[in-house]
C-alpha positions as CSV (number, residue, x, y, z in Angstrom):
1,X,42.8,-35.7,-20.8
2,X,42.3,-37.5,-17.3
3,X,38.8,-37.3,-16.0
4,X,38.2,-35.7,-12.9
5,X,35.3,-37.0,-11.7
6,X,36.4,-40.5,-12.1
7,X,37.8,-41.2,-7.7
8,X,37.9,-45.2,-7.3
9,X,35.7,-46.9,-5.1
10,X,37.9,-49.0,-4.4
11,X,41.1,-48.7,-2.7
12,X,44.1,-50.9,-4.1
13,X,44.4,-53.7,-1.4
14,X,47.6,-55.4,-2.5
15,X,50.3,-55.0,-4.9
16,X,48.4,-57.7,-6.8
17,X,47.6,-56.9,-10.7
18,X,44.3,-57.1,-12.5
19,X,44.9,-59.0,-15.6
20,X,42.6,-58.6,-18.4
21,X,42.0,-61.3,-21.1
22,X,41.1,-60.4,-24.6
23,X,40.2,-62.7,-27.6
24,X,39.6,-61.7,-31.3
25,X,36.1,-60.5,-30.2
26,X,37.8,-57.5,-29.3
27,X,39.4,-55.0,-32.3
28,X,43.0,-55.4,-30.7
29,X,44.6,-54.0,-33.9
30,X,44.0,-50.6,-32.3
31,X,46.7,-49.7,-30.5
32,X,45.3,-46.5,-29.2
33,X,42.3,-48.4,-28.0
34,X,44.3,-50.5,-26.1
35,X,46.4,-47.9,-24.2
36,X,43.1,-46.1,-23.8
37,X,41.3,-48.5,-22.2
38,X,44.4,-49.9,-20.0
39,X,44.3,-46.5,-18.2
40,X,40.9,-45.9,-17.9
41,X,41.0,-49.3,-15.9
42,X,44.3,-48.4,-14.1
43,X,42.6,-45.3,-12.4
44,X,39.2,-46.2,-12.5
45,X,40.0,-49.3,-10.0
46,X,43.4,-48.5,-8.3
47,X,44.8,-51.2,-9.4
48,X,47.3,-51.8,-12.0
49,X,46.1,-53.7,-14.9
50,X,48.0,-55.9,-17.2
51,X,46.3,-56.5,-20.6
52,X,46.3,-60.0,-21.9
53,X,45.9,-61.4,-25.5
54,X,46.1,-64.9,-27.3
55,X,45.4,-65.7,-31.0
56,X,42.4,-67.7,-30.2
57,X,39.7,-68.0,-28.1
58,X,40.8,-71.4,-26.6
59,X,43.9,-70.0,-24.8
60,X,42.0,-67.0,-23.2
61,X,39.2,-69.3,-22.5
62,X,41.9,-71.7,-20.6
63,X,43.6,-68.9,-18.4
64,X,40.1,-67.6,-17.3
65,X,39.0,-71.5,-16.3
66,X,42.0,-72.0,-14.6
67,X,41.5,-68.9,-12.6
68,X,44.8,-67.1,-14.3
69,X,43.1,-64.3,-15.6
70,X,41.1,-61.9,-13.2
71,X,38.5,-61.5,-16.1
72,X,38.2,-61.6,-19.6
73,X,36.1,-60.2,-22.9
74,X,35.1,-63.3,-24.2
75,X,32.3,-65.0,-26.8
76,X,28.7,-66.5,-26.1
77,X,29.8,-69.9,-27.1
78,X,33.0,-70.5,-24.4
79,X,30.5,-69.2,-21.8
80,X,27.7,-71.2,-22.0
81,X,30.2,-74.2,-22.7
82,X,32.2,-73.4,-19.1
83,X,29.0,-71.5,-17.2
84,X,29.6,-73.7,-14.2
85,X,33.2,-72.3,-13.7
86,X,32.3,-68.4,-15.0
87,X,30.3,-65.9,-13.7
88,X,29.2,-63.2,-15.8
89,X,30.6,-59.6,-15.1
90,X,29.1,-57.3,-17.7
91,X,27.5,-57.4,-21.0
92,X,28.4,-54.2,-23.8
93,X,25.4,-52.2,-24.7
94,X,25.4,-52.3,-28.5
95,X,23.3,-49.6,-30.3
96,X,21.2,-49.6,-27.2
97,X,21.0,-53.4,-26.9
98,X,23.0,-55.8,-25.1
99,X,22.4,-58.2,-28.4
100,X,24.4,-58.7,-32.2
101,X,24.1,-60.9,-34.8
102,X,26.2,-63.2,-36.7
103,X,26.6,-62.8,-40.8
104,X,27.1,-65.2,-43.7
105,X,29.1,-63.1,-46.3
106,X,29.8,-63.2,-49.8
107,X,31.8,-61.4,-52.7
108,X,30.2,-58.2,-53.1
109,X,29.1,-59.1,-56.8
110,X,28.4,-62.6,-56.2
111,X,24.9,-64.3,-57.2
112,X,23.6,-65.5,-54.5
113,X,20.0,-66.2,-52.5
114,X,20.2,-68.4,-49.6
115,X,22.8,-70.3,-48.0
116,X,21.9,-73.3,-49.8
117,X,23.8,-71.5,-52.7
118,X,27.1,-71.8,-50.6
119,X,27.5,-75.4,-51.3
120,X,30.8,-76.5,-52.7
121,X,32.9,-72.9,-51.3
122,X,35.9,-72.7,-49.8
123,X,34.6,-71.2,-46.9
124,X,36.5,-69.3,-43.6
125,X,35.7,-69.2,-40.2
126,X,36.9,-67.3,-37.3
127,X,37.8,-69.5,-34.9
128,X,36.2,-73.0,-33.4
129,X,35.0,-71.2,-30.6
130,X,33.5,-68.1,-31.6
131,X,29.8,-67.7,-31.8
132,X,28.8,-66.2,-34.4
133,X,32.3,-66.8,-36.5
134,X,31.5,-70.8,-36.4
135,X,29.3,-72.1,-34.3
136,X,25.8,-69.8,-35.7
137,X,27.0,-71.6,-39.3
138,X,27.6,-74.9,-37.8
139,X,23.9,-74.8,-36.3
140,X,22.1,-73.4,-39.5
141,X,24.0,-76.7,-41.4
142,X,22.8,-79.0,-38.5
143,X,19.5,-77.8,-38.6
144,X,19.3,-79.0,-42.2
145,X,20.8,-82.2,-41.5
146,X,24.3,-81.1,-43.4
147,X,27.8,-80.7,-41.7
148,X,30.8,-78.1,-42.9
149,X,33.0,-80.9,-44.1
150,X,30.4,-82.4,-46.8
151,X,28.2,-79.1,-47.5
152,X,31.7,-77.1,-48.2
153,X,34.5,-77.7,-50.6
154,X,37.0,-77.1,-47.8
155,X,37.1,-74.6,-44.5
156,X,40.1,-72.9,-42.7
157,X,39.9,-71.2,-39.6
158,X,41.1,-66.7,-39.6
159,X,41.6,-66.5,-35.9
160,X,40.1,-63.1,-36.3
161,X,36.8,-61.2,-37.5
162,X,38.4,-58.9,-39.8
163,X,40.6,-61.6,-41.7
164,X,37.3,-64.0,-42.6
165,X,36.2,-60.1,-44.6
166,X,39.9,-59.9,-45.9
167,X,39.7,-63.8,-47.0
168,X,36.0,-63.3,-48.0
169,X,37.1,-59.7,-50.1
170,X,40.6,-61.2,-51.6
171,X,38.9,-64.3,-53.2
172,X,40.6,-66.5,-50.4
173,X,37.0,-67.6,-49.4
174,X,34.0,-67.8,-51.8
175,X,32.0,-67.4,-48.4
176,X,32.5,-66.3,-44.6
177,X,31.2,-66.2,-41.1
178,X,31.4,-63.2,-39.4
179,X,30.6,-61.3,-35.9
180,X,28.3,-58.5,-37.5
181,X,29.4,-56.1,-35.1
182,X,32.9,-56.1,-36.0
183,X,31.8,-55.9,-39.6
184,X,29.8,-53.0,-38.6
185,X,32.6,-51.2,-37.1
186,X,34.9,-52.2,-40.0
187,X,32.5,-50.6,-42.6
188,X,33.0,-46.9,-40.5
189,X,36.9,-47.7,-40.5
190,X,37.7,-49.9,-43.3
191,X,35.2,-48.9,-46.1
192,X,37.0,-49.9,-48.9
193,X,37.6,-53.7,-47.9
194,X,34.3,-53.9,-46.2
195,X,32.4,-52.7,-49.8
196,X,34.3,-55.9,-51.4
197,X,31.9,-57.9,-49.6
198,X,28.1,-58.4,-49.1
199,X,26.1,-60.0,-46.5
200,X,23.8,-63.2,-47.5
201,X,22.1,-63.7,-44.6
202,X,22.1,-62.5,-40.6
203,X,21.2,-64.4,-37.7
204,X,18.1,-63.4,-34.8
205,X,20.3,-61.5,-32.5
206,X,22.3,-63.0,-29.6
207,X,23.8,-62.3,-26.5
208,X,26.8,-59.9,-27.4
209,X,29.8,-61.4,-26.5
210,X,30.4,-60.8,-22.6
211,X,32.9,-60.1,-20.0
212,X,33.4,-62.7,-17.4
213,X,35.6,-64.0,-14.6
214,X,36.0,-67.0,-12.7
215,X,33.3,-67.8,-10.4
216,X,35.6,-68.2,-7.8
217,X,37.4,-64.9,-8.5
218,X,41.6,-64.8,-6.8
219,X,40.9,-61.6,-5.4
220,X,37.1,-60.6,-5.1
221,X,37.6,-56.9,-4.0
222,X,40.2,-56.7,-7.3
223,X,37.0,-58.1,-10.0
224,X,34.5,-56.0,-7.8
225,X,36.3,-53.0,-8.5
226,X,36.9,-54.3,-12.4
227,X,33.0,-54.6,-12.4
228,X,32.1,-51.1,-10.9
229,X,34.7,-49.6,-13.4
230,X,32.7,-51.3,-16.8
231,X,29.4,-50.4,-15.2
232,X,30.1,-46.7,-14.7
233,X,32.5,-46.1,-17.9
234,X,30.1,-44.3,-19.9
235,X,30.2,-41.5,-17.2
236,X,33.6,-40.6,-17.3
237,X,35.3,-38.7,-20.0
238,X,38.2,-41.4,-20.6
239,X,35.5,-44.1,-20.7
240,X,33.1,-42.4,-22.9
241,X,36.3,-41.9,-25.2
242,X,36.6,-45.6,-24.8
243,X,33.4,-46.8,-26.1
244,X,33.6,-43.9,-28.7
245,X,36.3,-46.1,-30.0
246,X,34.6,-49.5,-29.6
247,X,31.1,-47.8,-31.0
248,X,29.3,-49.3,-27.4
249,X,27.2,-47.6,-25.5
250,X,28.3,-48.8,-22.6
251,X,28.8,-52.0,-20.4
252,X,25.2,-53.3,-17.9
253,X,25.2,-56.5,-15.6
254,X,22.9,-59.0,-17.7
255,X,21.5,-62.5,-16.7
256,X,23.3,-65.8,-18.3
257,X,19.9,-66.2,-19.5
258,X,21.0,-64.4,-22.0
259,X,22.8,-66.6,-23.8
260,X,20.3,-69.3,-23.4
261,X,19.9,-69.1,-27.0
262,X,23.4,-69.8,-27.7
263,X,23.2,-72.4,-25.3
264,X,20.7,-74.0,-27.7
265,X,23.0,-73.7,-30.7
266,X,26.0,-75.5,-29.3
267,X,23.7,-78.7,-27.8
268,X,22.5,-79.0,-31.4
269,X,25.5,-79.1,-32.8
270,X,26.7,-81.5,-29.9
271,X,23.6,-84.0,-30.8
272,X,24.2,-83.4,-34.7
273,X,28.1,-85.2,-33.6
């Protein structure tokens, strides 16, 4: 049922179309999510809104650079590595904090400690440019003076959250990264993959993967009205239903200090070469 307290602040100023990037952060399996929260955004700016999705985080990150994309739901790590040409929009609210963390996991029945005892595993990643899906795992190794290619047997990229659990739970993978959210959300929704695996070790929380948008924005009344629309969704009976789906609490306008941390993580593994 359409809201009826929802009015938008802002009037549609041109024909022009919001378009909305999404990478494998975001559960876009769902197909009801998606039609969910493509209306919600339709009337909750006055603008239409055109829903855009790649396999990897490199294309989306590319359209929002290159200012084809009005905004985008992206990860930590592409952010900090384009923060000159991004501005950050809003940051999801996460079991009351803006914050996740990134897991190492294991077969369920598997004897292990530490990730020392990873060495040797055929081991799956998200994506290069995911957070806490590569480049948390890539930092730990650094930190320790090891790299992926000579601390694992071999490593092969998912392009998704929920296929490093389905490699990790089939036997594809001895070992994983994974965003712990989505693994989180997967063990309400998929319980009987999810129990396949177990989680070795977590990471000190992060900066949950944000929305941004050029910092030059195409149309600035069009991004405004994007931005009021996150900030406000969790008082509106479509946009509750919304982050009902998601499991958010909502979506709050965060400093990039934020992701300093993450920051940290990728110039380490820059210097590490």
């Amino acid at each position: 049922m359409v809201g009826a307290t929802l009015v938008p602040l802002f009037a549609r100023a041109s024909a022009g179309t919001i378009r909305f990037g999404l990478t494998p952060v975001f559960l876009t399996s769902d197909l009801e999510l998606l039609g969910r929260l493509q209306s919600y955004l339709r009337r909750a700016t006055g603008f239409p809104v055109e829903l855009v999705s790649r396999r990897t985080y490199q294309e989306i990150t590319a359209l929002l650079v290159s200012g084809q994309l009005d905004a985008a739901w992206i990860c930590g790590y592409p952010f900090v590595a384009h923060r000159d040409a991004l501005q950050l929009v809003a940051v999801p609210l996460w079991r009351g904090q803006p914050l996740y963390q990134s897991c190492l996991i294991v077969d369920r029945d598997r004897n292990a400690r530490d990730f020392q005892d990873l060495k040797g595993d055929i081991h799956a990643f998200s994506d290069p440019d995911s957070n806490s899906g590569f480049l948390v795992t890539r930092a730990l190794l650094a930190e320790h003076g090891l790299k992926p290619p000579s601390f694992f047997a071999r490593t092969f990229f998912t392009y998704g959250h929920r296929n490093v659990i389905r490699a990790v739970a089939s036997g594809l993978a001895r070992s994983g990264s994974v965003d712990g959210y989505v693994l989180a959300v997967m063990r309400e929704i998929e319980p009987e993959l999810t129990s396949q695996v177990a989680i070795l070790r977590r990471s000190e929380w992060l900066g949950f993967p944000p929305i941004a948008a050029p910092r030059h924005p195409a149309d600035p009344q069009a991004l405004a009205a994007l931005t009021e629309a996150f900030s406000r969704m969790n008082g509106d009976e479509d946009g509750r239903a919304v982050l009902a789906m998601l499991r958010l609490d909502g979506f709050v306008p965060q400093e990039t200090s934020l992701f300093d941390p993450i920051a940290a993580k990728a110039a380490l593994v820059a210097g590490a070469g």
